[in-house]
BAMARKE-891095 format. One line per field, with one value per residue (C-alpha): x, y, z. Coordinates in steps of 0.5 Angstrom, whole numbers, m for minus. Each point is the difference from the previous one (the first is absolute). Layout:
<nodes>
px <- (X,...) $
py <- (Y,...) $
pz <- (Z,...) $
</nodes>
This chain:
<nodes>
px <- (m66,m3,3,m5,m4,3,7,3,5,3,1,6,1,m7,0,m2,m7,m2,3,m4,m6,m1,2,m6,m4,2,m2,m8,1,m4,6,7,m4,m3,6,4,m6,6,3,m6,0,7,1,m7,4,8,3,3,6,5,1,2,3,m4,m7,m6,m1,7,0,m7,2,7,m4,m4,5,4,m7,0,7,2,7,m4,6,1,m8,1,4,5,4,2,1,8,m1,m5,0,7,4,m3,3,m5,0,m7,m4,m5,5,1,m8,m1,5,m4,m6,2,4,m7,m7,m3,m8,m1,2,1,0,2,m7,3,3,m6,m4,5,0,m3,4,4,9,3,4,m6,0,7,m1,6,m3,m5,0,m2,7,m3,m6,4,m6,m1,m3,m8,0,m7,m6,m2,m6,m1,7,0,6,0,1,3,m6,m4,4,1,m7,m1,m5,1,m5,m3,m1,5,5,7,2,m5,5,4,7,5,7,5,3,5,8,2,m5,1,8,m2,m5,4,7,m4,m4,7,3,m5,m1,7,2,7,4,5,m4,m5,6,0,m7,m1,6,m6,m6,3,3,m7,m4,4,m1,m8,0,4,m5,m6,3,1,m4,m1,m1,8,1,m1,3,m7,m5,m4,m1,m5,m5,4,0,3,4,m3,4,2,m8,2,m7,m6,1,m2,6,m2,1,2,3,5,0,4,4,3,1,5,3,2,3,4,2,2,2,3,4,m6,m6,4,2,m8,m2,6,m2,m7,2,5,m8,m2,4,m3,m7,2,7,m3,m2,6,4,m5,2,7,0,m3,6,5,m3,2,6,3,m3,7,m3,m1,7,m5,m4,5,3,m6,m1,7,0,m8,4,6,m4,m4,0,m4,4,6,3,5,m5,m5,1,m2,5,6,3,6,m1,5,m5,m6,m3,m1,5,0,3,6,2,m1,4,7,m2,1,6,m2,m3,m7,m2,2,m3,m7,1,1,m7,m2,1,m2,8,m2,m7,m3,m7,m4,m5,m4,m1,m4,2,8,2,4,6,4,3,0,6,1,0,6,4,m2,2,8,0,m1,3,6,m2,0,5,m2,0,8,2,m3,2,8,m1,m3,5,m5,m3,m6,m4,1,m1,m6,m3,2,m5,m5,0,0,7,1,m6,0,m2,m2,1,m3,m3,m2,m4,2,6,5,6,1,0,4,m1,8,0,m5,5,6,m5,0,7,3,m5,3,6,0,m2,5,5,7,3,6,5,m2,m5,3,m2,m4,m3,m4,m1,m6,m1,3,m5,m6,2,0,m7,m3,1,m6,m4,2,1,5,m6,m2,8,0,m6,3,6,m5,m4,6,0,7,6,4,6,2,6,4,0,m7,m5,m7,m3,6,5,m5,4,m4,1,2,m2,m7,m1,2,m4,m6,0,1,m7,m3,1,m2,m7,0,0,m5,m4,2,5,7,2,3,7,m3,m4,7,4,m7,2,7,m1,2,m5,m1,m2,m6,m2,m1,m3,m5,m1,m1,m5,3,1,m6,0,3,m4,2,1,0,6,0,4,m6,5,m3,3,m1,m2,m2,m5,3,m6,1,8,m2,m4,5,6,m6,m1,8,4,m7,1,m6,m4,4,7,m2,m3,6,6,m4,0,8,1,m4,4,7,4,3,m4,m3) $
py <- (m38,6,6,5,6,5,0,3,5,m3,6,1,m6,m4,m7,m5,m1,7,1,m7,3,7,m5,m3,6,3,m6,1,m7,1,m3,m2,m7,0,1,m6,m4,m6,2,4,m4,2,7,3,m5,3,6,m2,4,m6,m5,m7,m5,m5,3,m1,7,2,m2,4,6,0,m1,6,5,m2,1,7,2,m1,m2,m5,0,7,1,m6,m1,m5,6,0,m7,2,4,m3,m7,m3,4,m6,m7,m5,m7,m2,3,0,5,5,0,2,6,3,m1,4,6,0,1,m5,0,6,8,6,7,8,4,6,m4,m2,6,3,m6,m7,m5,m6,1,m6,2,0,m8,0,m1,4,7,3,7,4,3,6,1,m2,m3,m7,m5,m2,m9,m1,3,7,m2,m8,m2,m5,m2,4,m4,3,m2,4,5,1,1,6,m5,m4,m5,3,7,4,4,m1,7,3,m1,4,0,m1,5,m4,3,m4,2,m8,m2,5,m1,m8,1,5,m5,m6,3,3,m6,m4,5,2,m1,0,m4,m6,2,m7,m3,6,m1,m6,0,5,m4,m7,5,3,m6,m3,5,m1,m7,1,6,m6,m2,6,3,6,4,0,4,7,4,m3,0,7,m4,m4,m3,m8,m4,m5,m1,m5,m1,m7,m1,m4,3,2,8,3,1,8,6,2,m5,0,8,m3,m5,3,7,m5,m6,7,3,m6,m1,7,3,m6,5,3,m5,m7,0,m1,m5,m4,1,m2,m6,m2,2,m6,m5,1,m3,m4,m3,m4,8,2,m5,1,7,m1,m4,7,4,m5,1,7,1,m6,3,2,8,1,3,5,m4,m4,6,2,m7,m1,8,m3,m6,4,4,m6,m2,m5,m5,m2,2,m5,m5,4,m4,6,5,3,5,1,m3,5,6,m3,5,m7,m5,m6,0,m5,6,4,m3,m1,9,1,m5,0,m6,m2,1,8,0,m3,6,5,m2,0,6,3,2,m5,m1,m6,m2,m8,0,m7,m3,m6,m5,4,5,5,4,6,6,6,1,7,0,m5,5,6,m4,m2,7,2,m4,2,7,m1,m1,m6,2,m3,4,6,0,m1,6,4,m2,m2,m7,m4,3,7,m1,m3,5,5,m3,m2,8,3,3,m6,m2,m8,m3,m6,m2,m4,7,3,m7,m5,m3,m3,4,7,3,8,4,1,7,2,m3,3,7,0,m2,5,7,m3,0,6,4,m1,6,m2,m7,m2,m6,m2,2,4,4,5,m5,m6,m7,m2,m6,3,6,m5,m4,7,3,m7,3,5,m5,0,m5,0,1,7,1,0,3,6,1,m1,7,3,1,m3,2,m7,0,m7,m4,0,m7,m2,3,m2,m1,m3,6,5,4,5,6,m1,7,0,m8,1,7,m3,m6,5,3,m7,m2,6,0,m8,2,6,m5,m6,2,m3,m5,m3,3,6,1,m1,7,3,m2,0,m8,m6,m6,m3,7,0,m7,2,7,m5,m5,5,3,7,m1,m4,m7,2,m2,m5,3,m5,1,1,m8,m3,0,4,6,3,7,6,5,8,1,m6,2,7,m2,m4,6,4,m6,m2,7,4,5,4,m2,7,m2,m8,3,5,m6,m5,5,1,m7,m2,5,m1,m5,m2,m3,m4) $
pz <- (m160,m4,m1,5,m4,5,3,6,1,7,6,4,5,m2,2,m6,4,m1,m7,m2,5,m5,m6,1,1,m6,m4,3,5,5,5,m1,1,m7,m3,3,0,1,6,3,7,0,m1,5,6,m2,m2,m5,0,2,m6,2,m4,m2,3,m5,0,m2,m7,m1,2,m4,m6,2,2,m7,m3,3,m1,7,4,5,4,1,3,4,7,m2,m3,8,1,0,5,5,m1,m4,6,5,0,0,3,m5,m5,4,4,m6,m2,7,1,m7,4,6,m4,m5,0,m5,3,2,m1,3,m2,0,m1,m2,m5,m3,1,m5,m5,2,m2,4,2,0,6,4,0,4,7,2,m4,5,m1,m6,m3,m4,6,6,2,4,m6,1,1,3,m3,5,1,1,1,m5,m4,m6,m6,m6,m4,3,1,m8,0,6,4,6,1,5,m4,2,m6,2,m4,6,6,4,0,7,m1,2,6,3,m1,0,m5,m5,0,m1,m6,m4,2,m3,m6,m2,1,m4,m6,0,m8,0,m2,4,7,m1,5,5,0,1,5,4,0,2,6,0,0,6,4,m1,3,6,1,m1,6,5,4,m3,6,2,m7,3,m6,m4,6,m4,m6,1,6,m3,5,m5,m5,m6,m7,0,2,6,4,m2,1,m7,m4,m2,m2,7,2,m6,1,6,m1,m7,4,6,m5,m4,6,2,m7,m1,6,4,4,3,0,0,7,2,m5,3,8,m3,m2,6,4,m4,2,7,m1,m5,m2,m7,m2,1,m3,m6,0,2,m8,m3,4,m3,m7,1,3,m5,m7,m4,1,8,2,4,3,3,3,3,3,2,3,4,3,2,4,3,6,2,m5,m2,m6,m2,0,m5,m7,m4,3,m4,4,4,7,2,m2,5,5,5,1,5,6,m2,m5,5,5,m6,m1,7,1,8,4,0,6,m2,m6,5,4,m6,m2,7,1,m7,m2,m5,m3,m1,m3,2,m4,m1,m7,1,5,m1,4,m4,4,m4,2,m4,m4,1,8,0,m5,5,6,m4,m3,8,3,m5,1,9,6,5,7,1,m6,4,6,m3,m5,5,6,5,3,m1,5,m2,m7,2,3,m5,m4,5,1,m7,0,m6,m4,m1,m6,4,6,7,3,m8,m3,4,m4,4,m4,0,m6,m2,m6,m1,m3,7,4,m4,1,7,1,m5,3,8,m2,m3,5,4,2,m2,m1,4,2,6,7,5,6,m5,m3,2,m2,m3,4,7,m2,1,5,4,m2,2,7,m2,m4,m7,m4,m7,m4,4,m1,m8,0,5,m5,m6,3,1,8,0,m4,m3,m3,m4,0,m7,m1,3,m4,3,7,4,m2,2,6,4,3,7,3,m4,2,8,0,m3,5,6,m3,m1,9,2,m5,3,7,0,m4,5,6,3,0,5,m2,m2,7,3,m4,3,7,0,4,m2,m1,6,3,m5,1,8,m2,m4,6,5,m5,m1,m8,m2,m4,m8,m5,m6,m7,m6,m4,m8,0,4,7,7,4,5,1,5,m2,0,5,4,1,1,6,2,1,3,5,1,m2,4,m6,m1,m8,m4,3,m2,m7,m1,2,m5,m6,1,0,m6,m3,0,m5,6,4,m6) $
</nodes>
């Protein structure tokens, strides 16, 4: 070929067809057609800018760019093949060329306006498909026409006029304003025109990562991936062209904003990609499997050692699989946060029938999920640790009635009345076994014993046993736990036996003890009456005296009064035995009043 009258100097990141397209020009050809006459059909349907080995074209424009002194290769695409199609592996050729169609536009362009309002010429960079944003405006590249939507053909753009007449330096730029996308074109435009030496493998290493992370995003659903719905209005996604959803500009905005985020923040974003995919399996078990190659692809890549860290943590913390049978999983089982009920069961080293009523009770957690026609059964790990360590941490009811000196029932009871909380229990959660917070217990014990007056060696007549102490207060209605709870309020001073320090060695005062009942009978009888050894006292008879006074209806039939164990008594009112000394003795009512005060009064009569 001739050498042209007039060269041009090439511009910052000019593409080859741009730089051939002013050449023409500036040699007065009326197109870029005129001048390549040989491969005119070629070059209005092709960019140009991609040279293929063995194409017709090729030669023509090698020798046209040796004739203008240009390095054809650093104003074409193929100067990013290491990067965007040698870091796959192929199956075919035809595998290969297809991954230079995807990363590549070779018959149509796109285009900064503010980049061309400034100095009208074709970037290289503008043909890869990954590159959506201008770098320098921080504007969302134009791909259509703004007025009739066509397809913008790089020829037609080199001359400013779609066909349907409209100047592509007229249109309007659109500032790219989300955060994720902005973060992934600055990541991948300084990935691709990063010149530094010995960082080719680096980068290659990133783009196969990256361009897995585009085929499993093909097949999700792109609603599930809520770190990216304000991206754009994509119902799809459609890099490996597997529907007929355009491929633009906006859906490329979308997919390199997540496969970069998934690629580069896998701690943050990975985890909903991996549920996306397991979402997948539920409607379509061949797309799961499909994408399950893709995922394999990743976590096996040589680089991938964070990958496999968030997939691993992802199955740990599921609980609706079993982790020990997930092919890909590389981590620990014991760092898993479900397991099974089998290692449950050797954790607790119990029964099984107690590790079903642990679950059943919620001591233990357990989790039924159904994964297609398979019930999954896992409980929570953390709840099994927390149930040992409190177990560990805990008195069973055996152990509290010997450690605080009393029976099964009593101990019971202090737990069903609150003076001891229960962990567990029949009347806390249902639970069939007690369960005791041991230092509460031994907090309880120590601040009863504590109060205690003096500690001495054996009970005697100044101070009370326990239990004698509450078989005494029986008579009036109180059982033991009324009695711990009177010590507890201080209404009756205690001493302790030396070598018996809990409840059982508890020794009352006995005057205080014989004092306070006297003062229980007589508030139960002004609350209820005599009874029938009482009655006797008032009338200084015996039993069969009463019975014929009731008989010869003197004294009115007693009425009954249920005690505090469920027995009944018989009882006879103030008012009725009132009447009855006005009726037998024939005292008027203040003698009858004054004579019952000064029995109700004095400790002898009781």
């Amino acid at each position: 070929m001739k050498r042209l009258l007039n060269n041009v100097k090439p511009k910052k990141g000019e593409s080859l067809y741009s730089i051939l397209y002013r050449s023409a020009k500036a040699n007065y050809f009326e197109h870029l057609g005129s001048m390549l006459k040989e491969i005119g059909h070629f070059i209005y349907s092709n960019n140009c800018n991609y040279i293929k080995k063995g194409q017709a074209a090729t030669p023509v424009l090698e020798e046209l760019a040796e004739v203008l002194g240009l390095d054809i290769y650093e104003h074409t695409l193929n100067q990013f093949d290491y990067a965007l199609v040698d870091c796959m592996d192929y199956s075919s050729k035809k595998a290969k060329e297809f991954q230079s169609h995807r990363v590549y536009e070779k018959y149509g362009t796109k285009y900064c306006s503010a980049c061309v309002q400034e100095d009208f010429y074709h970037k290289l960079e503008w043909d890869i498909s990954l590159l959506t944003t201008c770098q320098k405006h921080n504007t969302v590249l134009i791909d259509a026409c703004p007025k009739c939507k066509g397809n913008i053909l790089l020829g037609r753009f080199m001359a400013n006029r779609c066909r349907c007449g409209f100047q592509f330096n007229q249109a309007h730029s659109v500032v790219e304003s989300d955060k994720l996308v902005t973060a992934a074109q600055k990541a991948i435009y300084k990935i691709l025109f990063n010149k530094e030496e010995g960082v080719k493998e680096s980068i290659k290493d990133y783009f196969y990562i990256f361009f897995h992370m585009c085929f499993l995003l093909d097949k999700v659903n792109v609603e599930e991936l809520s770190s990216f719905k304000n991206i754009d209005s994509v119902s799809k996604t459609n890099f490996l062209r597997l529907n007929t959803d355009t491929r633009d500009v906006m859906m490329m905005r979308y997919i390199t904003a997540a496969a970069n985020a998934f690629t580069s923040q896998p701690d943050i974003y990975l985890k909903e990609l991996l549920m996306a995919i397991d979402n997948v399996k539920i409607s379509s078990i061949d797309s799961y499997k499909n994408m399950f190659g893709y995922l394999r692809k990743i976590l096996k890549y040589e680089d991938s050692t964070l990958y496999q860290k968030v997939y691993d943590k992802y199955i740990l913390e599921r609980k609706d699989i079993y982790a020990n049978e997930q092919e890909l999983f590389k981590g620990k089982l014991e760092d898993k946060k479900f397991i099974t009920r089998i290692e449950a069961f050797k954790m607790i080293k119990s029964e099984w029938t107690t590790l079903q009523n642990l679950c059943d009770y919620g001591l233990l957690k357990l989790h039924k999920t159904t994964n297609g026609d398979r019930d999954i059964y896992l409980i929570e790990k953390e709840s099994v640790q927390n149930y040992l360590k409190m177990k560990k941490e805990s008195m069973t009811l055996n152990q509290l009635t010997t450690y605080l000196g009393v029976n099964f029932r009593i101990a019971t009871k202090l737990a069903e009345r609150g003076f001891i909380n229960a962990l567990h229990g029949p009347k806390k959660d249902g639970y069939q076994i007690w369960y005791f917070n041991r230092n509460e217990v031994e907090s309880f014990l120590i601040s009863f014993t504590a109060r205690a007056k003096k500690k001495i060696t054996k009970p005697n007549s100044k101070w009370t046993p326990f239990e004698t102490a509450n078989c005494s207060l029986r008579s009036v209605g109180l059982d033991t736990i009324d009695l711990i709870e009177l010590l507890q309020k201080g209404m009756l001073s205690y001493s302790i036996l030396k070598d018996q320090q809990n409840i059982k060695g508890i020794c009352i005062n006995a005057f205080e003890l014989d004092k306070f009942i006297n003062l229980k009978q007589k508030e139960l009888i002004k609350q209820f009456g005599f009874r029938m050894k009482q009655l006797q006292k008032v009338f200084r008879v015996g039993e069969p005296r009463i019975r014929k006074w009731i008989e010869e209806g003197k004294i009115s039939m007693p009425c009954e009064k249920t005690n505090w164990c469920g027995t009944k008594s018989k009882v006879f009112s103030i008012d009725e035995t009132r009447k009855a000394l006005m009726v037998i003795k024939g005292w008027e009512l203040s003698v009858a009043d004054e004579y019952l005060n000064s029995m109700l009064e004095s400790d002898k009569f009781l």
